[in-house]
N, C-alpha and C positions, 0 to 999 in steps of 0.2 A: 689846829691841824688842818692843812688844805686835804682837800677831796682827793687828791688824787694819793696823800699817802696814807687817809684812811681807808682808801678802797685797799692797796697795798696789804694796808693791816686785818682788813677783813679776810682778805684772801688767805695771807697765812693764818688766821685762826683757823680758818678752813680745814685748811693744810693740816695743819699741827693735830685738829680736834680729829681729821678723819685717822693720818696716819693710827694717832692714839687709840681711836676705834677699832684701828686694824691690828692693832699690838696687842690692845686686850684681848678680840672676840681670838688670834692668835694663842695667847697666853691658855685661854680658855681653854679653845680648843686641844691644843698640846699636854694641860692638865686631865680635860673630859675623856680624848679621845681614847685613850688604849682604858679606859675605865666603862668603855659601852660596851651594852651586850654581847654576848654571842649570837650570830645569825643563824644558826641550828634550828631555830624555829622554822626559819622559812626556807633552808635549803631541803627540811625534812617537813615537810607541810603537811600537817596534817588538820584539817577543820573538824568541829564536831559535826560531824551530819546524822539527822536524827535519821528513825527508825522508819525506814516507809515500806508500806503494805499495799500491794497492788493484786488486779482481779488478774484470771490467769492470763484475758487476751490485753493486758498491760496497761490497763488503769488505775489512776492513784485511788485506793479508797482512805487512807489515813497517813497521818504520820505521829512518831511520839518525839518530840525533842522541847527545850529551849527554842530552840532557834532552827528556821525553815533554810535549809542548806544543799545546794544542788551543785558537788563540784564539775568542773568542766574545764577541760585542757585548751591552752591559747589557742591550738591547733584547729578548733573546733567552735571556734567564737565566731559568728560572721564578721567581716570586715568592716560593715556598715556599724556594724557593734562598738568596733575598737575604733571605728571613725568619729563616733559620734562621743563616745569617752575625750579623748583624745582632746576635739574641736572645743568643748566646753570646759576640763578639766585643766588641760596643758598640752595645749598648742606645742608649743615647743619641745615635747616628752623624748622625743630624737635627737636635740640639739644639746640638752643642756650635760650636765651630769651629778646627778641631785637635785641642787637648788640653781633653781635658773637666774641667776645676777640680772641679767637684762627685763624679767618677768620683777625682781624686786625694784630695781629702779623705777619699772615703768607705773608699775603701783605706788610706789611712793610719790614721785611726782603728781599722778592722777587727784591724789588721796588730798597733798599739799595742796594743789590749786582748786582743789571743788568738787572734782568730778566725782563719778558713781564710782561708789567703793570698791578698789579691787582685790583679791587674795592675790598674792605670789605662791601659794603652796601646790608643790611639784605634787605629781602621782608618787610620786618614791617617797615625799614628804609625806604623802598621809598613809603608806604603806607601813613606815616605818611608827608614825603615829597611833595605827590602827593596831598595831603589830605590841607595839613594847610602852606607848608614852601613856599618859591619862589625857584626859581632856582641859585640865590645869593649861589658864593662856598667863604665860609669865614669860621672862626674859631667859631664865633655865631651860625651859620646856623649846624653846624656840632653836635653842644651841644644838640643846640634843636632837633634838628632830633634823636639823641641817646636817649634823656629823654623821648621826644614823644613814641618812638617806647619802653622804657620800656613801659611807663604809658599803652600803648596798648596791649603789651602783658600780663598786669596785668589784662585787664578789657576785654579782648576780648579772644575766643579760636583761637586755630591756624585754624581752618577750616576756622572761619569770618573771620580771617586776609584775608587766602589765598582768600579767595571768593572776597573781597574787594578790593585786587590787580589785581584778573583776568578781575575784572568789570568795573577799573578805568585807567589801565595802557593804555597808548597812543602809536598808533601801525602804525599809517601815515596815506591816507587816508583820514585822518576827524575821522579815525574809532578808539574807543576809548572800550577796552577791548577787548578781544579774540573771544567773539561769534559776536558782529561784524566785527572784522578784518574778521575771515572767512567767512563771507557773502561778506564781499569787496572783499579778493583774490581770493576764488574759488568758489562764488555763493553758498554755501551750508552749513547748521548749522552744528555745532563741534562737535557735533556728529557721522557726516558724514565723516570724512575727517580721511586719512591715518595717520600714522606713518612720514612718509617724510612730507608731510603738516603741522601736529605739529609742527615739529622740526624749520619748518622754522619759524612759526607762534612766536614760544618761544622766537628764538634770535630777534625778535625787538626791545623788550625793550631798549635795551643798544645802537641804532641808525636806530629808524626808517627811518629816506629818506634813511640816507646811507646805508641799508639793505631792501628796499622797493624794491622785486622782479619787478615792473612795470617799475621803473628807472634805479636801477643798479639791473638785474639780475646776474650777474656773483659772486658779493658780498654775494649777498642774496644765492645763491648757496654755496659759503663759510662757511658763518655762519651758514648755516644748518646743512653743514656735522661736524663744531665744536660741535653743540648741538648733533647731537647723538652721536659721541663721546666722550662726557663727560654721556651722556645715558650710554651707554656699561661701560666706566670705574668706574663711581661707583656706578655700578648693579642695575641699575632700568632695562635694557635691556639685552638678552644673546646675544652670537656673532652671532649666525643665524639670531635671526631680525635683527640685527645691519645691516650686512651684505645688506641683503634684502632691506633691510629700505632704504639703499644707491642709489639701484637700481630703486628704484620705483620711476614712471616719477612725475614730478610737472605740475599739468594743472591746469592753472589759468584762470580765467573767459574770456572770446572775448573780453569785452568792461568791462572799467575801470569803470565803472557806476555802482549804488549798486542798478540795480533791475533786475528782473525775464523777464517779457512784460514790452514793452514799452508805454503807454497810458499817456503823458503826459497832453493831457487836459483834462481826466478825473482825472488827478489827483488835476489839477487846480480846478476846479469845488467843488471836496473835501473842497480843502484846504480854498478857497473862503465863503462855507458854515460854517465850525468851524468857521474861525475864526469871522464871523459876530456873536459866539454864545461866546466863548471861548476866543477871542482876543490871543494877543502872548504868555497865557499859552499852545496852544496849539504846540508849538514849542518846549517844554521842559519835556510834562506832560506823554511820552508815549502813545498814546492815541492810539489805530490800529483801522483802518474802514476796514469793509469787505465791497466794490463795489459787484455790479450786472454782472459785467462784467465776462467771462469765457474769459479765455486764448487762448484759439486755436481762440472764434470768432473775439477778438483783434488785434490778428494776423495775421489772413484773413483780415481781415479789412484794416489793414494798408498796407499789401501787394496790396490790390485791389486796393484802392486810386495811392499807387506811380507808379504801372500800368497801371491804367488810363490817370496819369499825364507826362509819358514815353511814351505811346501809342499818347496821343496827341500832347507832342512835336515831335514824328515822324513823324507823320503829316505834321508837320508846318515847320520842317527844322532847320537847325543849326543856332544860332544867332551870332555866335563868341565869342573870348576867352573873359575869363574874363581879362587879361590883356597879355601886351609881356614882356618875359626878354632877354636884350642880354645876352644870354649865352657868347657869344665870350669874351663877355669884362668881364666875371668871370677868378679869376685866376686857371689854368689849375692844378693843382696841387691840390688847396681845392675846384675844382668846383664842387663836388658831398656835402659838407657841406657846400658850398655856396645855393646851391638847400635847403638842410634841414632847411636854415635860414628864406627862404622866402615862405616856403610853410609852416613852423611852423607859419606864423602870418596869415594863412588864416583858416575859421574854417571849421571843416566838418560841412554834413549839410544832413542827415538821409541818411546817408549812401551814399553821395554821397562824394568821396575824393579829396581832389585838387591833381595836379599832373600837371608835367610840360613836354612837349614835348621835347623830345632830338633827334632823328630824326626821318625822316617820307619820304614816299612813297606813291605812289596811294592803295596799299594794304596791306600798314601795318605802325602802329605809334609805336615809340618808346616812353616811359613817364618813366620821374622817380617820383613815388608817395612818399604822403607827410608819409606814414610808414618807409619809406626809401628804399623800393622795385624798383626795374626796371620792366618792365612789355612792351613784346611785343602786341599790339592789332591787330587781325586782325579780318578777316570776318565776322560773324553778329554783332561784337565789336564794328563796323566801322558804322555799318545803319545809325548815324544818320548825321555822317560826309561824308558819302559816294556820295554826290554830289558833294561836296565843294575840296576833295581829286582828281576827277577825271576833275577837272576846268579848260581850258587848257589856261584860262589868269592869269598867276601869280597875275595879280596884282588885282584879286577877290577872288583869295583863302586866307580862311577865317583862314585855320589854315595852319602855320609854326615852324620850330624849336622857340624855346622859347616862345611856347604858353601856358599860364595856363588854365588848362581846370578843366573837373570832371571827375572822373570814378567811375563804380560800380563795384564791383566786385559779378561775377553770380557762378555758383556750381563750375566751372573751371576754370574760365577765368575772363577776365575785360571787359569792356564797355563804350564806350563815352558816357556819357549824358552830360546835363547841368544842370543848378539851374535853376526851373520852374519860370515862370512869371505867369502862371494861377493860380487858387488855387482848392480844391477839401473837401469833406465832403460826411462823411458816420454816418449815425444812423442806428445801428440796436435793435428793442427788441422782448418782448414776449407778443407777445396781448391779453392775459390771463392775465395778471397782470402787465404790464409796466416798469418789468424788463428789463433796458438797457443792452446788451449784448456785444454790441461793439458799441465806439464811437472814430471816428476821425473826428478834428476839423478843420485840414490845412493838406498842406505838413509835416510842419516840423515845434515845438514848438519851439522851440529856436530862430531859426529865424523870427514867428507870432504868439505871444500869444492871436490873435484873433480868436475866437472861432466859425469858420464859420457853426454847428449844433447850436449852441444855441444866437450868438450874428448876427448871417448876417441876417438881413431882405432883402429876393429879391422875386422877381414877380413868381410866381410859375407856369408859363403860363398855359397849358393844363393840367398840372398834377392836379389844382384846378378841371377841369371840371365835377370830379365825382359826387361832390359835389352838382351841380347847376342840376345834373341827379337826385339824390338822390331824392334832393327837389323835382324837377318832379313828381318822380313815387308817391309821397304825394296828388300831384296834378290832378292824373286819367291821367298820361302818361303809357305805357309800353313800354315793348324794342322792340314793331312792330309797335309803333306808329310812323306816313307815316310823315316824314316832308320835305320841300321843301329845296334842295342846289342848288340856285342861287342868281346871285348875289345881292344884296343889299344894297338901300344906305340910309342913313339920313339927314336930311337936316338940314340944322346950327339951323335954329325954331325949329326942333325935339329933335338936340343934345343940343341944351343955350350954346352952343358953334361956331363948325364949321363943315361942311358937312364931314359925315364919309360914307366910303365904304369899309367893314371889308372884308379881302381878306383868300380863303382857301393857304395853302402851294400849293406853284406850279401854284396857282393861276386858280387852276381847279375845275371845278362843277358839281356834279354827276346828279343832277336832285332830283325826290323822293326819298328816302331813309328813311330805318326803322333804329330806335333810335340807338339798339346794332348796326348797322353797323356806325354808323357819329360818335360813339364813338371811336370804334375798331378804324378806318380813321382819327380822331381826326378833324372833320371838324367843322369850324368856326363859319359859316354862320348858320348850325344849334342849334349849342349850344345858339347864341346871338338869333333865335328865341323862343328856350323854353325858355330862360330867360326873355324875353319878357313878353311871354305868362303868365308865371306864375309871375312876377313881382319883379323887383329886389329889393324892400325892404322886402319882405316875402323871397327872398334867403338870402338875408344878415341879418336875423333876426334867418333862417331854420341853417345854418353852423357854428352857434353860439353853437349847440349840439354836434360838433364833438371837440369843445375847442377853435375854433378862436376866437379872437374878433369883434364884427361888426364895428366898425371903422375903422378895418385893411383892410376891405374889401367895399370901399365905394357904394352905391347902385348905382349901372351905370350899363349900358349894357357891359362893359370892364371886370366885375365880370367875366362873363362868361368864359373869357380869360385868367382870373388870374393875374389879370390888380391889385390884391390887396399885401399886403406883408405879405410872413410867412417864419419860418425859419426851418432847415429839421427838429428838433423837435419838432416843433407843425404839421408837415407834418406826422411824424410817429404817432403821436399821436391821428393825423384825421384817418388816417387809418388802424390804429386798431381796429375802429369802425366797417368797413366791414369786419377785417378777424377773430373779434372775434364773431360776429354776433348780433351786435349793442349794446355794451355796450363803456362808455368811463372808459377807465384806464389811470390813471396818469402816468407818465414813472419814472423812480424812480433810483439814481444810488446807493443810499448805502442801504446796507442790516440790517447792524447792527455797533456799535460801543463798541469797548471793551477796557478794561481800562489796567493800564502798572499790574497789578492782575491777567487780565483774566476774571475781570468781567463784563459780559456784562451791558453796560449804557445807551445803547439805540439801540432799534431796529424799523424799519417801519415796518408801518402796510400798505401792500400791498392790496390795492383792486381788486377782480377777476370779473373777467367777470362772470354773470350767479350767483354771488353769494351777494355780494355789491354792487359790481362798480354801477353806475346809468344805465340803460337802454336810450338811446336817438333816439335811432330809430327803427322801425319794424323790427324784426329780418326777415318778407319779405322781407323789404326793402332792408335788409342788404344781404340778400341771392341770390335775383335779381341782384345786383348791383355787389356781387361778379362774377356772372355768365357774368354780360356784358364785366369787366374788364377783364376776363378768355380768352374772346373772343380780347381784346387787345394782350395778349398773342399769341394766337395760330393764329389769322388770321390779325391781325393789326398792328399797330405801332412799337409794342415791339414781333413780333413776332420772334426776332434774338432768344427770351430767349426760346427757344422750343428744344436749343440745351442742355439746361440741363435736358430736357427728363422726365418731370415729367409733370402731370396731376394735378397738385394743387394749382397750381403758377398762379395768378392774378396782376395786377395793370395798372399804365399810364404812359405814359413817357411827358415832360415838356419842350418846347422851346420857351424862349418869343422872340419877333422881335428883328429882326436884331443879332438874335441868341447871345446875350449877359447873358442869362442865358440856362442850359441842367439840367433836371433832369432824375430821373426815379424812383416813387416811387410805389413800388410793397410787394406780401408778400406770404407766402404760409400761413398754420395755425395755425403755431409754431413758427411763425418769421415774422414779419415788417423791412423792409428795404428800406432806402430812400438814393439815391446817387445824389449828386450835384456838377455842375463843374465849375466855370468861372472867371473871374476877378473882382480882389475885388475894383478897379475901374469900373468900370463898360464898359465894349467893346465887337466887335465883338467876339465872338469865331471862327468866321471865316464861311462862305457859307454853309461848309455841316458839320459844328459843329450840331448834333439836339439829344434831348434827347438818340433818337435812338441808334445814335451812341457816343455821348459824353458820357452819364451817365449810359444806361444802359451795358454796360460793365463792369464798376467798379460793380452795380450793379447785373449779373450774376458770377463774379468772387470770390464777396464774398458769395453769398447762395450757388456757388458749394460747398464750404468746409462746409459755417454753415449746410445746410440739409444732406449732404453727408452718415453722417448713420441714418438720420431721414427719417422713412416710412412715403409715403403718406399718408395726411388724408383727406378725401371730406367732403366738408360743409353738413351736412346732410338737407334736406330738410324741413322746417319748419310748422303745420298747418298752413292752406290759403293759399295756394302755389298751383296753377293746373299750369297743362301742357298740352296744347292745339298743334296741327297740324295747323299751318298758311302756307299761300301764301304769301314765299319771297318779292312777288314783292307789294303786295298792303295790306299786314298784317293782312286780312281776315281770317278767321279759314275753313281750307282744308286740308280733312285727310289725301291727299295722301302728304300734304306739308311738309313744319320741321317745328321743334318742339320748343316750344317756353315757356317760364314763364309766372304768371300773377297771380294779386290779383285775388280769386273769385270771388269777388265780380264785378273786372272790366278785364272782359274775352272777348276776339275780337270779332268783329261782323260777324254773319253766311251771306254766298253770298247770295244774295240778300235782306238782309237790308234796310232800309231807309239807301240813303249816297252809297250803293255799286253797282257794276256792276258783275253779271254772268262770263264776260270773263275778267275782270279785266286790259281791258284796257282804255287809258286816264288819267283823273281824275278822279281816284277810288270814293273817299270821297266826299262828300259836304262840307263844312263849318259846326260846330257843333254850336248850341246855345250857348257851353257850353264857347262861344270863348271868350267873354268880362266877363265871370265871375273870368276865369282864372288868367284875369288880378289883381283880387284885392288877396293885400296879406294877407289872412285868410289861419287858415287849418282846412277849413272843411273840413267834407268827402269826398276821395274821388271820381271826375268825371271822365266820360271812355273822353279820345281823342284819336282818328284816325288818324287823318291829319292833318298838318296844313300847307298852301301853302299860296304863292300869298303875298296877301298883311293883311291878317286876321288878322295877330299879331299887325299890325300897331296900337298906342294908340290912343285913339280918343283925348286927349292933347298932347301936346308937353310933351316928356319923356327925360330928360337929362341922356348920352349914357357915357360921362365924366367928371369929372373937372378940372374946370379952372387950378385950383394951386392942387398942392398934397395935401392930408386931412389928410398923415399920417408921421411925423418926420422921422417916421424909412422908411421909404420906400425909396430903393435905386433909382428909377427910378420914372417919373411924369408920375399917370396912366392914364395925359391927353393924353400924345403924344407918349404914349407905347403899344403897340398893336401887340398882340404874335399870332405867329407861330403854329400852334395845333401840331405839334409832339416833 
């Protein structure tokens, strides 16, 4: 056969083999085509978009789905966006219609002669791929993807397509289309985001992990500069961006986590509520809640708590590592990837990072942390190890080379801590309407989905006290009314139990004393006798208006003490009622719920104070009551909090016995805040753990930033309110005395009264008639008391002081044999 008739014969095998090609993938086609889907899916597009939870002023705090999904209309995509898709994915996405012929030729050729691998696969090709096909590479799967991707450029315009692919294409992450990816990389919607961000944003398609700037950064920097450079070469870009583009830095978010604030048990709370309403469509259905929460007071919030919990293990000292490794016996050669093995199976834990000692001194630790950083630590680094460092018997020091510890890292530097064993909780809101503003539930959600604001029941000790005041002043008490602190005891016939002698802190007794100051003092003995007097089934009936319930708080004289169980948000809730000026508001975390539209589906309807909300006490009462707690502040228990230097800041601080619980719930007028500290087994916090100093710390830590540019504002004074001149010492009305509140109607008795003395010494008082009416629980009007000393309160029956057995499930402690601490 000469040459030139076997070129001839090549040619037409050619011929023959392609037409052949062209009659089958035809026949194919013809048989495939009217047997492909319906396009129903994507002319009705609906994505799952998970469940997102944002603060009120519109931060992401969480989301609940599969899959992290942010849809976004073509209309709304930057150009540089769709430019930089386009340039990298298919050039030709305008020209072709489907599958681009001249994009297969050119790859196959490429492919045949050597060159770098090319795809032909159009935008519509992996639309319809991502859409209907599997990931199955067969000769099937290639057909239908080409007939697909006609059928859809038949029935769709190229803007749906694009829009379709930017909405659905998978980017690592969890994050699925481009307005989420850029929420996962660099915190901020696509709108936001440079040139250089695009670009890299674009080449994931083609290998998300393996281009996942979080894992392989170096790749991911590859691939970006490929996408603008195919940018510049076929003129979506001129060379000066280009150029530029190159230049401009990549800043990808701190933490690999797709929210704004972190508030993860308010986002529980959320997600808990839906889905009791919504079941698991709300995981799919788009649905956004706007919380009550604002961002900066979240922030403060969480920072106060793990400063609380920092502050208190410095206190208490180093407990030791969490475990030892021989270094020596790693091998020398991979022992820095031997380190990254073992510290990758430990987890962080809010911000606390594992990290392994590699060497150490009295004044300085060497760690290699689990980022992979080295890190020398020294001086205030050191606080909490700084005993244990300077130990001169080896074999008590606590830490050595191959210790795994924690570190924090502070504005410059690093820090030993540990993983707390205590636990802590902050409420704050707005006593005007019950807006929660900030809520922390523990340390750290991941490691305690226990909700210690709204799921810990524990003993509220003195911080209840206000309470059993409240009722008082109902009762014809004031805050000059003279009552007796010493000691006092019960006898087991008294208590239907066993002989009680309720003790003040320190174990000291002033003698007479007027009401505002045994508050201020947070003394014991007096509060169990106005409880007394006025009778603990009319207080456990009267606390029922600020939202508790009376069974939480059982009728005993231990009331008095906080002997019953609430948890910080029925605590904030109580006391809103004094700093709104006696209304109760619901506290409330979601504002509104909006749908994957935009439209709003439901909103709360917030109750205000002075306008709905119920009224449940005398706005006297309420005004009084602020004024004695003010006096906690400034001269009493909580008066550390004088260092935030403001004049409007009221509350009590809360230690029950054996100091196993700290509070400090206080508030100015614009803000309720309750902090709480202890073990969620239940133990000491240790001798000078006391509200004092456990709680109210976290508690002035976060009202510095919450009020920081909030102007004072004073309770204004309410009709029936006088202000009389009393005598300190016997609560008589004396002008040249101080000054004092008081219903009108029940105003202190002038010296020489029936009951007073001229020189106001001894027993001021006599006994009033008024003393066994006091006892029964009615709320009539009502009656003045003065004094009450001695043995007056004493019941003419036997009064039971406790119970036998706890009366309440949730109650973490028996408030038979629990008996708190007044500060």
């Amino acid at each position: 056969m000469t040459l030139t008739k076997w070129w001839h014969y090549f040619l037409l095998t050619i011929v023959v083999g392609g037409l052949s090609a062209i009659a089958l993938v035809g026949i194919a086609a013809a048989l495939i085509y009217p047997a492909l889907p319906s396009l129903d899916v994507l002319t009705n597009y609906h994505p799952k978009l998970p469940l997102r939870v944002y603060t009120e002023d519109g931060y992401l705090i969480s989301e609940f789905g599969e899959e992290r999904r942010a849809y976004i209309k073509i209309e709304d995509v930057p150009q540089h966006m769709k430019d930089a898709i386009i340039a990298i994915e298919d050039r030709r996405f305008y020209q072709h219609h489907g599958v681009d012929t001249k994009g297969v030729l050119r790859a196959a050729i490429t492919n045949l002669t050597g060159g770098a691998k090319e795809g032909a696969s159009t935008i519509t090709m992996q639309v319809a791929r991502n859409f209907f096909l599997s990931s199955d590479r067969n000769f099937k799967r290639k057909i239908n993807e080409a007939l697909l991707a006609i059928k859809i450029e038949h029935s769709l315009s190229k803007e749906k397509i694009l829009e379709l692919y930017i909405n659905q294409i998978y980017l690592g992450q969890r994050a699925y289309g481009f307005a989420a990816a850029s929420q996962v990389y660099y915190g901020k919607p696509l709108d936001k985001i440079n040139l250089a961000e695009t670009a890299l944003l674009a080449g994931l398609p083609k290998a998300p992990s393996g281009y996942n700037p979080f894992v392989n950064p170096k790749r991911a920097l590859s691939r970006q500069k490929e996408v603008l450079h195919d940018m510049y070469r076929y003129g979506f870009i001129k060379e000066d961006v280009y150029q530029a583009a190159l230049k401009q830095p990549l800043r990808f978010k701190e933490s690999k986590q797709s929210r704004d604030v972190a508030a993860d048990y308010v986002a529980e709370i959320v997600r808990e509520s839906l889905y009791a309403k919504y079941q698991d469509d709300i995981y799919s259905s788009g649905l956004k809640v706007y919380t009550t929460i604002r961002k900066a007071n979240q922030e403060a919030a969480n920072l106060a708590v793990r400063d609380g919990i920092l502050d208190y293990d410095l206190r208490h000292g180093y407990r030791g590592p969490e475990k030892l490794i021989d270094i020596a016996a790693l091998p020398t050669n991979e022992k820095k990837n031997s380190l990254d093995l073992i510290l990758d199976d430990i987890d962080e834990s809010n911000g606390f990072i594992p990290a392994i000692i590699t060497a150490i001194s009295p004044k300085s630790v060497h760690v290699h942390i689990k980022n992979g950083d080295d890190a020398d630590i020294t001086g205030k680094g050191l606080a909490l190890v700084e005993r244990t460092l300077n130990e001169k018997n080896p074999a008590k020091r606590l830490l050595k080379v191959g210790a795994v510890i924690r570190v924090l890292k502070t504005a410059d530097s690093w820090r030993i801590v540990q993983l707390p064993q205590v636990e802590s909780a902050l409420i704050a809101l707005d006593p005007e309407n019950g807006a929660v503003r900030a809520l922390v539930g523990g340390f750290d959600f991941n490691s305690s989905k226990f909700n210690h604001v709204t799921q810990a029941w524990r003993q509220p000790g003195s911080s209840f006290k206000p309470f059993i005041y409240s009722a008082a002043l109902e009762k014809g008490y004031t805050p000059a009314t003279i009552v007796e602190d010493d000691p006092i005891t019960f006898t087991a016939d008294e208590t239907g139990s066993k002989e009680w002698s309720p003790q003040n802190y320190e174990n000291e007794f002033e003698g007479p004393i007027r009401l505002r100051q045994a508050l201020a003092k947070s003394i014991n003995t007096v509060a169990i006798r106005v409880l007394q007097a006025i009778g603990p089934e009319y207080a456990q009936d009267y606390i029922t208006r600020f939202g508790f319930a009376a069974k939480d708080h059982p009728a005993y004289l231990t009331m008095a003490l906080g002997a019953g169980s609430a948890t910080p948000w029925q605590m904030a809730r109580a006391y809103a009622v004094f700093a709104n000026g006696g209304y109760l508001v619901q506290p409330n975390l979601i504002a509104k719920i909006v749908d994957h539209n935009g439209k709003v589906v439901s909103t709360t309807q917030f109750n205000h104070a002075g306008v709905d909300a119920p009224r449940v006490i005398d706005a006297r009462n309420a005004f009084i009551m602020n004024s004695m707690m003010q006096s906690v502040v400034r001269n009493g228990t909580a008066a550390r909090a004088m260092q935030l230097g403001r004049s409007d800041i009221a509350g009590k601080t809360g230690t029950t016995n054996d100091h196993f619980d700290a509070w400090f719930a206080g508030y100015s007028p614009k803000q309720v805040t309750v902090a709480w500290i202890g073990f969620d087994k239940p133990k000491t916090l240790g001798r000078n753990e006391t509200g004092a100093s456990a709680a109210l710390p976290i508690w002035m830590e976060y009202m510095a930033s919450a009020l920081r540019n909030t102007p004072e504002s004073i309770m204004d004074m309410p009709e029936g309110v006088m202000q009389v001149n009393i005598d300190p010492t016997t609560g008589v009305r004396d002008d040249s005395g101080m000054t004092e509140y008081f219903y009108h109607e029940n105003p202190p008795p002038e010296i020489g009264a029936q009951g007073a003395s001229a020189d106001g010494a001894g027993s001021v008082f006599e006994p009033m008639n008024q003393a066994q009416q006091l006892l029964q629980p009615d709320v009539s009007a009502p009656k003045p008391v003065t004094q009450l000393g001695g043995n007056l309160l004493a019941p003419k029956a036997p009064t039971k002081t406790m119970p036998a057995e706890p009366s309440n499930s949730n109650q973490n402690q028996n408030a038979a044999t629990r008996i708190l601490n007044p500060n």
